[in-house]
C-alpha positions as CSV (number, residue, x, y, z in Angstrom):
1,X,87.6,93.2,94.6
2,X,87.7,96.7,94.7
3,X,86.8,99.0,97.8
4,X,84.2,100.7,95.5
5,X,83.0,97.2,94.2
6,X,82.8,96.0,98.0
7,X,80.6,99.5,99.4
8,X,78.4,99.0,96.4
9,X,77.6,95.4,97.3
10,X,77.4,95.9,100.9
11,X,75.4,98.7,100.7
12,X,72.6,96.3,97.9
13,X,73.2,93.3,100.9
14,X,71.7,96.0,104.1
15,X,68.8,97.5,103.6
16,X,69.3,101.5,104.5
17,X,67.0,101.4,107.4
18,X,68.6,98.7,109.1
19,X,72.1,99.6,108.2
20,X,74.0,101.4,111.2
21,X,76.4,104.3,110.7
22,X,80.1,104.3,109.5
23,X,82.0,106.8,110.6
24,X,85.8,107.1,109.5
25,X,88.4,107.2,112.3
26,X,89.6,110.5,110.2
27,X,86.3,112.4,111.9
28,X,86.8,115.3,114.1
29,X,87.3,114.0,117.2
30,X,84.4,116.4,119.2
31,X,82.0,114.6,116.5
32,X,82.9,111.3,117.7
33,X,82.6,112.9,121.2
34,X,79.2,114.1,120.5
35,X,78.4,110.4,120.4
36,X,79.4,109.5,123.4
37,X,76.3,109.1,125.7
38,X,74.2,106.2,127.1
39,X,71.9,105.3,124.2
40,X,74.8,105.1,121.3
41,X,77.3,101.9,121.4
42,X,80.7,103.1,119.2
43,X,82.4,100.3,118.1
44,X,85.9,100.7,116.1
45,X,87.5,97.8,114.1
46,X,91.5,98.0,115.5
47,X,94.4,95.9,114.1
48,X,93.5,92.2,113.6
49,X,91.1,90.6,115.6
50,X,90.6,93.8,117.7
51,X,87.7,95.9,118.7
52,X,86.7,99.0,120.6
53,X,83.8,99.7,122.0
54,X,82.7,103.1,123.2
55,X,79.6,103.7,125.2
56,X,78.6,106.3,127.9
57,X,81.8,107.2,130.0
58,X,83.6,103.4,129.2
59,X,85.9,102.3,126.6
60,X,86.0,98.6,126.5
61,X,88.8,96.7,124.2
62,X,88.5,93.1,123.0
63,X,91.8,91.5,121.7
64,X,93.3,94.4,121.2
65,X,97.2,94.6,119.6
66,X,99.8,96.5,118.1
67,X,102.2,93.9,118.2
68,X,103.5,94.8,114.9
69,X,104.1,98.4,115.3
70,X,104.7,98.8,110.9
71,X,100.9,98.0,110.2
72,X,99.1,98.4,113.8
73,X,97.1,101.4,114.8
74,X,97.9,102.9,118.0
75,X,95.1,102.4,120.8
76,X,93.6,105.6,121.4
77,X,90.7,106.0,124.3
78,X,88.7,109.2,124.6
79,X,86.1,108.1,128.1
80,X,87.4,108.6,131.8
81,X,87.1,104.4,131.9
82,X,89.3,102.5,129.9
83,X,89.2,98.4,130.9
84,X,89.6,95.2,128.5
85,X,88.9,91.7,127.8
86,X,90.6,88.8,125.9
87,X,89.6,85.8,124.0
88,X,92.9,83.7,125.2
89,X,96.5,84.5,125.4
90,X,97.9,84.2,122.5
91,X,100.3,87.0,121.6
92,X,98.1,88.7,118.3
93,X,94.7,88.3,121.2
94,X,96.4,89.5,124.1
95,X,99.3,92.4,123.9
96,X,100.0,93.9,127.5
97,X,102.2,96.1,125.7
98,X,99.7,98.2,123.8
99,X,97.2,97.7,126.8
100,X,99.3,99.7,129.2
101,X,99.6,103.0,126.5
102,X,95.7,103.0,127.3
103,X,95.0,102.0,130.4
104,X,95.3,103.4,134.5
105,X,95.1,102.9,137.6
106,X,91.5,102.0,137.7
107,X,91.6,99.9,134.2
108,X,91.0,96.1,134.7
109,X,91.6,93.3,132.9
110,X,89.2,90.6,132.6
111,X,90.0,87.1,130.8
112,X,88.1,83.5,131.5
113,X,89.4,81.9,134.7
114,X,91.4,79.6,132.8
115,X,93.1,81.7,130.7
116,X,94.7,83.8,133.0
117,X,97.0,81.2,134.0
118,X,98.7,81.6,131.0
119,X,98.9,85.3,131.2
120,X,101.6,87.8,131.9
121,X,99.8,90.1,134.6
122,X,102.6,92.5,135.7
123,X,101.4,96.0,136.3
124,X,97.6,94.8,135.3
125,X,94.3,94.4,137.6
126,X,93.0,91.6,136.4
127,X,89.6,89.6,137.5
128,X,89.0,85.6,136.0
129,X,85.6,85.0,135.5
130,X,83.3,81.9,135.6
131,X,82.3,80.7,131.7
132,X,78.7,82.1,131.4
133,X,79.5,85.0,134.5
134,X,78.1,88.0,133.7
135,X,80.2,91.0,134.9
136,X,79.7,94.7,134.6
137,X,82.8,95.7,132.2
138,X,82.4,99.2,132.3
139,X,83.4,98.7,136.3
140,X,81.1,100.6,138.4
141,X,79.4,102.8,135.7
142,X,77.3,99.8,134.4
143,X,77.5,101.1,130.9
144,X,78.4,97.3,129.7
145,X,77.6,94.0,131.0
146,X,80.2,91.1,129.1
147,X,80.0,87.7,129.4
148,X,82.2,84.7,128.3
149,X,80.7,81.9,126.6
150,X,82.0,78.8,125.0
151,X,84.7,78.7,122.0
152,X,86.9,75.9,121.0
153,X,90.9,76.9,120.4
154,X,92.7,75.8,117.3
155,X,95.2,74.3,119.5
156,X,94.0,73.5,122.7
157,X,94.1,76.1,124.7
158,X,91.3,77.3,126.6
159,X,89.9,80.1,124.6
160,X,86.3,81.9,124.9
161,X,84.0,84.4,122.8
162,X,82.7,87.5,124.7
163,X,78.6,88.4,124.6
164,X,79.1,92.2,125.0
165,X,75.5,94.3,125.9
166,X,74.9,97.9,126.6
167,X,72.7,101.0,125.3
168,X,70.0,98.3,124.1
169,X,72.6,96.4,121.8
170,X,74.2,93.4,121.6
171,X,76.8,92.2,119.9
172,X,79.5,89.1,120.1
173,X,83.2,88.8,119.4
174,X,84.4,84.7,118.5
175,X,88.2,85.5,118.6
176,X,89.8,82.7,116.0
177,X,87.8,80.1,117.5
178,X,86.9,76.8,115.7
179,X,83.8,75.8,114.4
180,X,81.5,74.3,117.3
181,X,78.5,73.0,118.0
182,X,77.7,75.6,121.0
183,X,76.3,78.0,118.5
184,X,72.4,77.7,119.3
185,X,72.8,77.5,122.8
186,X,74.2,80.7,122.8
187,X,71.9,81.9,120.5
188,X,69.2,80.7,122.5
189,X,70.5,82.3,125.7
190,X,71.7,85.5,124.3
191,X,70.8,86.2,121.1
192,X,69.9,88.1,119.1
193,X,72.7,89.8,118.4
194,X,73.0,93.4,116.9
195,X,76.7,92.2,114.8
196,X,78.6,89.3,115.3
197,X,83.0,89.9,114.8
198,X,83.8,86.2,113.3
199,X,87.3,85.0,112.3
200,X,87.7,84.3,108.5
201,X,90.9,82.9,107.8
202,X,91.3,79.1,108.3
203,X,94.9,79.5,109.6
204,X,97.0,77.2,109.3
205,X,101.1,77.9,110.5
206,X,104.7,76.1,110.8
207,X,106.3,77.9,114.1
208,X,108.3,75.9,116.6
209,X,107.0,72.5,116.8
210,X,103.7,73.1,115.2
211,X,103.6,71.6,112.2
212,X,100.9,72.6,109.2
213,X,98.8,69.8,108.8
214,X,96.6,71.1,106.4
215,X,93.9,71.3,108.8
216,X,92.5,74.7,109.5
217,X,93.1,76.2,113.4
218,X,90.7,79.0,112.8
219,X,87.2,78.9,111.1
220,X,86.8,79.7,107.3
221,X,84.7,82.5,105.5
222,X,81.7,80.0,105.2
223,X,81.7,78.7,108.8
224,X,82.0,82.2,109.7
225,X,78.5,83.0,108.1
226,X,77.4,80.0,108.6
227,X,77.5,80.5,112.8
228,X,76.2,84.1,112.2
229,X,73.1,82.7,111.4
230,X,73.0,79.9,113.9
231,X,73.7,83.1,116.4
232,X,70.5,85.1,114.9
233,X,73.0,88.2,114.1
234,X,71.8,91.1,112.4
235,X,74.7,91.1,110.7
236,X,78.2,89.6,110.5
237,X,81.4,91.5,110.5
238,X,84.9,89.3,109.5
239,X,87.9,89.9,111.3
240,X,91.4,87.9,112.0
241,X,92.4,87.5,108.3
242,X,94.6,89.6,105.7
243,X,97.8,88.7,106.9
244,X,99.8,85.5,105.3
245,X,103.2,85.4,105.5
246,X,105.6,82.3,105.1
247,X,104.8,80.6,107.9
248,X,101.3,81.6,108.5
249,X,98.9,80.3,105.9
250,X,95.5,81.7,105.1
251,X,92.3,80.7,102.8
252,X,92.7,82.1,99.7
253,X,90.8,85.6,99.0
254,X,89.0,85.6,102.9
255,X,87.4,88.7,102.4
256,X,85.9,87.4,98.5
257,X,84.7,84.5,99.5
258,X,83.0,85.7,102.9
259,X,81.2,88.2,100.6
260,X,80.1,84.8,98.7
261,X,78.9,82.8,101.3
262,X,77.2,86.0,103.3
263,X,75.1,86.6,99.8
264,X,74.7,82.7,99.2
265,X,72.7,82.2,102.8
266,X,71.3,85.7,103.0
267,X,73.8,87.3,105.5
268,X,74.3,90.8,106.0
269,X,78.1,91.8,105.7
270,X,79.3,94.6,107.5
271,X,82.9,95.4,106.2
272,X,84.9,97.5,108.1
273,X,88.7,98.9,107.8
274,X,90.7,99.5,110.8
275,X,90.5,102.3,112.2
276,X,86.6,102.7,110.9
277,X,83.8,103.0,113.5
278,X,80.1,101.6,113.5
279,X,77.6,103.2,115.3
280,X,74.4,101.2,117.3
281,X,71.8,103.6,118.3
């Protein structure tokens, strides 16, 4: 499907006066600047799984990578605060690499207290917190409150989602978690949500001693907009797909048949390149 084909559709799925603005990561930078107060959440799609989210004097990075440095943007980060969280430790969710072009002395890394065992931690802060902790992300300026709540890893390693709220919005990143059955509780405690970043690819991969079984590690474009509306989400933005190789294997056409499903049960789509920005305000 065409990019042309896609905006048209999008734009007939969202009404106008619900639909929030997309701004290119091409804009003058004082434009995006001009955004930056404590009313207006700025979220940027990175490479991936990845996002950014602006607001007030706080950058705030989930999953953030540029582990392959060919197709990756490079972080950027604009505020005086600069800290991060991660869904689990796998190496395209957590990249300490790219964290460290971004981050200072005052950045902090937070991660759910049973991840961080698996983590390399040299030369980071980094606080575990309690499943269903809140904790003031923005570290002292209490632009954003994040809290972990429950996802279930493709291969059994502990693995959350991350409620993220600030500036009267609400959104919720689900990593490349699994289909599970803690979607209306956290709808119910948390919801509703402003946009909700869901995986789309049904991965499946061959690497080591992993064998593909046939059986998806990652949700599919259906389950995806399927949880979206369990979640009460304005509207649904897919991420973690676009990327088979030989021994990484995705659902055919992700991105077609997430449009599909999302017009099938009444979804609202939200597309978004890297690199391209969406603004809550």
């Amino acid at each position: 499907m065409k990019r042309r084909e896609l905006l048209k559709y999008t734009a007939s799925a969202i009404s106008l006066t619900a639909l929030p603005v997309i701004l290119k990561s091409q804009q003058n930078d004082r434009e995006n600047k001009s955004l930056q107060n404590h009313d207006v959440m700025k979220i940027q799609r990175l490479a991936w799984a990845g996002i950014k989210i602006e607001l007030g004097e706080t950058t705030l990075y989930i999953d953030a990578t540029s582990y392959d440095e060919q197709k990756d943007m490079k972080l950027t980060a604009e505020t005086e605060y600069r800290h991060a969280l991660i869904t689990h430790h796998h190496p395209d969710h957590y990249d300490p690499a790219a964290l460290k072009t971004v981050f200072d002395k005052r950045s902090r890394l937070y991660c759910y207290e049973d991840v961080s065992p698996w983590l390399d931690t040299r030369d980071f802060r980094i606080q575990p917190v309690k499943l269903h902790q809140p904790i003031d992300a923005s570290r002292w300026t209490g632009d954003l409150v994040a809290i972990p709540v429950p996802a279930v890893d493709g291969f059994g390693h502990p693995q959350v989602s991350w409620v993220v709220q600030g500036g009267g919005k609400k959104i919720i990143h689900c990593g490349d978690t699994l289909w599970h059955g803690y979607w209306r509780d956290i709808a119910i405690a948390y919801g509703p949500f402003d946009i909700a970043f869901m995986p789309i690819n049904a991965a499946r991969l061959t690497q080591g001693k992993v064998e593909d079984t046939g059986i998806p590690a990652v949700m599919n474009p259906e389950q995806a907009v399927v949880a979206s509306k369990l979640l009460n989400a304005k509207s649904v933005c897919p991420i973690h797909y676009g990327r088979p190789s030989e021994n990484y294997f995705e659902t055919p056409d992700p991105e077609k048949n997430f449009l599909r499903f999302a017009k099938e049960r009444n979804a609202k789509p939200l597309l978004l390149n890297e690199g391209e920005y969406i603004i809550l305000s």
